[in-house]
N, C-alpha and C positions, 0 to 999 in steps of 0.2 A: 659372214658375220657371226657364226654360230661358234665360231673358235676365238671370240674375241674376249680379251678381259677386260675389264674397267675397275681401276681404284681409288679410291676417295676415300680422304677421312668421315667419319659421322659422329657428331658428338651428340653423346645420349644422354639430356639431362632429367634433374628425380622431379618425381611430383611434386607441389606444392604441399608444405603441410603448414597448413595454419593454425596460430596456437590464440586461442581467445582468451584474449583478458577479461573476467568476468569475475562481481562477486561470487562468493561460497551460500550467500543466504540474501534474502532480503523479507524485507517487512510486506505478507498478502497483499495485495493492490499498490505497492508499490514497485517502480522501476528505475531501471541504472543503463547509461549510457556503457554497451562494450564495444573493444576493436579488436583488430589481431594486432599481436607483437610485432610483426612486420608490415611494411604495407605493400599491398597486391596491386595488380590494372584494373580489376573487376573486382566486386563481391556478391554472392546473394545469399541475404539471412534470409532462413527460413524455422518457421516457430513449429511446433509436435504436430498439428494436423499439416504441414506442409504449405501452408498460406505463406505468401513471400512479406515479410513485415519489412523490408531497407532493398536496396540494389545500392549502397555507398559504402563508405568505409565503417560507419559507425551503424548500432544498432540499438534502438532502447527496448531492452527486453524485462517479463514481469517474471516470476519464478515460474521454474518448467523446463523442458527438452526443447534443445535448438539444433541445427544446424547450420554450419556456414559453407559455402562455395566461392572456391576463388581461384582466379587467371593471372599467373604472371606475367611477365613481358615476354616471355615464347611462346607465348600462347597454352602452356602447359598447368592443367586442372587439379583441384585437390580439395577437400575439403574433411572436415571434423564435426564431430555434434559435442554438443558442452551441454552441462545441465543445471541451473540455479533450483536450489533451492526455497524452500520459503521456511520461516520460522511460524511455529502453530500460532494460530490465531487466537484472539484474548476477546472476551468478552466482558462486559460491564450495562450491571441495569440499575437506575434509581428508581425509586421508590419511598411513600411515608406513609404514616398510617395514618394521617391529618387529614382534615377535608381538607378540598384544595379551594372551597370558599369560606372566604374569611373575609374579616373587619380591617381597613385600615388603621396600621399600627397596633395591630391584637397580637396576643401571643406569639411569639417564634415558632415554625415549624420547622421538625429537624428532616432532611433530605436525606440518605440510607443510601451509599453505592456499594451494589453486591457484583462483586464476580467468585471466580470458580480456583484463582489464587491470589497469594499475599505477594508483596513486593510490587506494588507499583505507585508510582507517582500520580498525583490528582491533582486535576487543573478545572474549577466549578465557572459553567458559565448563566451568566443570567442576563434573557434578549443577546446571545451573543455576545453581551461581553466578559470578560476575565472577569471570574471575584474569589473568594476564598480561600482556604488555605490548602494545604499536600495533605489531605484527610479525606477519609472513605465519606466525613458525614459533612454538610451544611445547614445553617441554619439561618432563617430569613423571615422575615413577614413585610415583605415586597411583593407586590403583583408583579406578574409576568411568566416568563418558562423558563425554565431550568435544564441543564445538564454535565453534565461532568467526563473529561477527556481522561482518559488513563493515558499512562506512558509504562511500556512493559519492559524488563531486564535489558532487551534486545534494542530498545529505541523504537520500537512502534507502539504508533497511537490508534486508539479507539473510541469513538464518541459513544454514548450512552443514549438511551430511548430520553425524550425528553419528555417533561409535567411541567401543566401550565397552572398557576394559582391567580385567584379573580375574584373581585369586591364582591363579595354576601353578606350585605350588612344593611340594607336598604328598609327603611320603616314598613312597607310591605311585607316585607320578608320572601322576597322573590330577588332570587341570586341574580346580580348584572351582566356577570358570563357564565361560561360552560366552561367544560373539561372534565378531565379525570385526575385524578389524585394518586393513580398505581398502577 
């Protein structure tokens, strides 16, 4: 048996190299469905600390370091790490210098949105709904609480700390709500 030969072909095929499809950036706290450009028998995403976030084909990832693993029909292993971005995050705070108790139907008070740059879109809300215009300022003498949405160069949005204003107008002179005004 020791002078024996044996021959067979062996086809040796390459690793799997999986190419993810992913944005280049996304908006802090937001996330985007990726795949790979081809499709594999297995996958496993896996996020920067190594936590498995999918075992499918798709994966909804937040910006950060990923890697993928994947098995083709030979059973042959491969995988890549891909990296999203996030674009910097935006800030926005309101504020006025108005008490925030007042007289029904008194004076307007003007509402002040400060951030740290120019170019963004304003969207004012008051109890949650829409009002105002595409301006840093509003101006109101409505009860209720106020805030204001930016929208930044990039398409991400940011809510603002909100301020509530409340009837102090009462013959006592003992304000009927509370709050702050800044």
């Amino acid at each position: 048996l020791c002078t024996q030969t044996v021959s067979f072909n062996l086809e040796v095929r390459p690793k799997p190299r999986p190419e993810v499809l992913h944005p280049a950036e996304l908006c802090p706290n937001q996330s985007a469905t990726v795949q790979t450009s081809a499709p594999f028998d297995s996958y496993i995403w896996e996020n920067e600390t190594g936590a498995i976030i999918s075992n499918t084909a798709t994966a909804d990832v937040f910006p950060g370091y990923y890697l993928v693993t994947v098995e083709n029909q030979y059973g042959c292993i491969g995988d890549t790490t891909f990296y999203v971005d996030g674009f910097p995050e935006s800030q926005v705070f309101i504020s006025t210098p108005s008490d925030p108790g007042f007289c029904p139907n008194g004076p307007l008070v003007t509402l002040y949105a400060t951030s740290s740059t120019a170019g963004y879109a304003y969207q004012w809300f008051h109890d949650n709904a829409p009002v105002g215009t595409d301006a840093p300022t509003y101006d109101t003498n409505l009860f209720g609480t106020y805030y204001v949405r930016i929208t930044d160069a990039n398409g991400c949005q940011y809510n603002s700390n909100p301020l509530t204003f409340f009837e102090c107008c009462l013959a006592t002179g003992i304000c009927s709500g509370g709050g702050s005004g800044s």
